[in-house]
Residue, then its C-alpha position, 0 to 999 in steps of 0.5 A: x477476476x482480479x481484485x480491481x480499484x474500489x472492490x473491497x478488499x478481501x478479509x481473512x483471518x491469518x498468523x502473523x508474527x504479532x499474532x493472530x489478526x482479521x484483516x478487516x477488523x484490523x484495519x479498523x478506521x484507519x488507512x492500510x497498506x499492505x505490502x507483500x514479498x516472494x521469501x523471508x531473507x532475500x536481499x532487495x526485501x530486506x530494503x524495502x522492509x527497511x523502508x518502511x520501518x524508517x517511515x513509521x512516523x509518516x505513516x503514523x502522521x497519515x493514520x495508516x497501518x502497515x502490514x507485510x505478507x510472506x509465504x514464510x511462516x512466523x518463526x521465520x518472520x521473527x528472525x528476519x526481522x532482526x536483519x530488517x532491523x539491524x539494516x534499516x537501524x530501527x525496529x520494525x514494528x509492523x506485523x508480517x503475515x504467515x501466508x505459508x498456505x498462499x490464501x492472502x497471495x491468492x486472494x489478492x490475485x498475486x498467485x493463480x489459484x492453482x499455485x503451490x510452493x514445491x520442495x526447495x523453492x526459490x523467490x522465483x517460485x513465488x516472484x509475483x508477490x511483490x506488490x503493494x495495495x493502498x487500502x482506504x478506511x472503507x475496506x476498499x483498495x484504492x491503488x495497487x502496485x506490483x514490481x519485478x524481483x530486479x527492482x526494488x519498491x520506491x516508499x517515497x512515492x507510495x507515501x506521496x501517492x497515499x497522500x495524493x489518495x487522501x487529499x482526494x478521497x470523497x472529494x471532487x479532486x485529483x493530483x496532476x502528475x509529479x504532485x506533491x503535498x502542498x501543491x495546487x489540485x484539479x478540480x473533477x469536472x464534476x463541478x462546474x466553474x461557478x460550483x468549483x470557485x465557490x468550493x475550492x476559491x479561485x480556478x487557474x483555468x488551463x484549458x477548459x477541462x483542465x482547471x487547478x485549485x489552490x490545495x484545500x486545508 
C-alpha cells in the first residue's frame, strides 16, 4: 500500500552528500520537503534544483528544511551540485540523498519493490522518482506530488501549498482554490456559525456550507 496523507513517513538512515543523516531525527521540529529525482546531470532537474536553492530564505522564513533524493551516489551528487549552482547563481545548501540502493524511492512508494537500476540506465529507468512530499513537524506527510519527466516541477506553488498547509495545520481551516498568503480562509464545518464568529470574528456567508473568515495572525 502507498504511503498516503497523514501516514508518518518512513524514517531511515542514508549518506548524503552533507553526511550521514536519520530522516527522522533530521527533520527535527521543523517542516520537510522532500523533493526526489530519477538522475544526477539531467536537464529539467538541474532547474528545479536551482529552484530551490533561490528559495533558501523562504524556506528558512517558514521553518522548513529541504532535502533532495537521487539514485546517484555522493561523488556524483557533489559535482552536480556545482552545475546547480553555477545555473541557479546560488549555492545550494540543501542535502541530496545517496539512494543508489533505491530503499528511500521505494519506501516512499516512487518505485515497486521489485525495482532495480541495470547496466547503462537511463532517467527513464527510473522516470518515476520525481516527486515531491510536504512533511509537517509531526513526522506525517501532508501533501504529495509527483510529475512526469516532460514537465518540470512548479516551487512557487509548492511554497504557496506549504503555506496553505501551515496556516491550516491543527486548525479547523482550509484554503479555497488559488489562495494565497494574506487572503480570506474557509472555516471547517466542524464549527458552527456562533463558534466560528467567536474563533475567527465575522463569517462572509457564502452558501451555508461555505463560510470565509478573515486570515487569523
Amino acid at each position: 500500500m502507498g504511503l498516503r496523507i497523514n501516514d508518518i513517513v518512513p524514517n531511515f538512515e542514508a549518506d548524503t552528500d552533507k553526511g550521514r543523516i536519520a530522516f527522522h531525527d533530521w527533520i527535527g521540529d521543523s517542516w520537510a520537503i522532500l523533493f526526489s529525482h530519477p538522475k544526477d546531470f539531467t536537464p529539467v532537474c538541474t532547474t528545479e534544483f536551482g529552484a530551490v536553492a533561490q528559495l533558501a530564505d523562504e524556506w528558512a522564513k517558514r521553518n522548513t528544511k529541504v532535502i533532495g533524493v537521487s539514485v546517484d551516489g555522493v561523488e556524483d551528487h557533489k559535482k552536480w551540485k556545482g552545475d546547480i549552482e553555477s545555473f541557479a547563481g546560488t549555492s545550494a545548501g540543501f542535502p541530496i540523498i545517496a539512494d543508489e540502493g533505491l530503499a528511500v524511492s521505494k519506501a516512499f512508494d516512487m518505485l515497486p519493490a521489485d525495482a532495480y537500476l541495470p547496466d547503462g540506465r537511463t532517467p527513464a529507468d527510473s522516470a518515476t522518482v520525481r516527486s515531491v512530499f510536504i512533511i509537517s513537524p509531526d513526522k506525517k506527510l501532508q501533501l504529495s506530488m509527483t510529475y512526469p519527466m516532460s514537465v518540470g516541477r512548479n516551487f512557487a506553488e509548492v511554497l504557496r501549498a506549504l503555506d496553505g498547509l501551515q496556516r491550516t495545520y491543527q486548525q479547523p481551516l482550509a484554503t479555497p482554490a488559488n489562495w494565497q498568503t494574506g487572503q480570506d480562509v474557509i472555516v471547517a464545518l466542524a464549527l458552527d456559525n456562533a463558534a466560528a464568529e467567536e474563533k475567527y470574528g465575522a463569517l462572509d456567508i457564502k452558501l451555508p456550507y461555505l463560510r470565509f473568515a478573515k486570515n487569523p495572525g
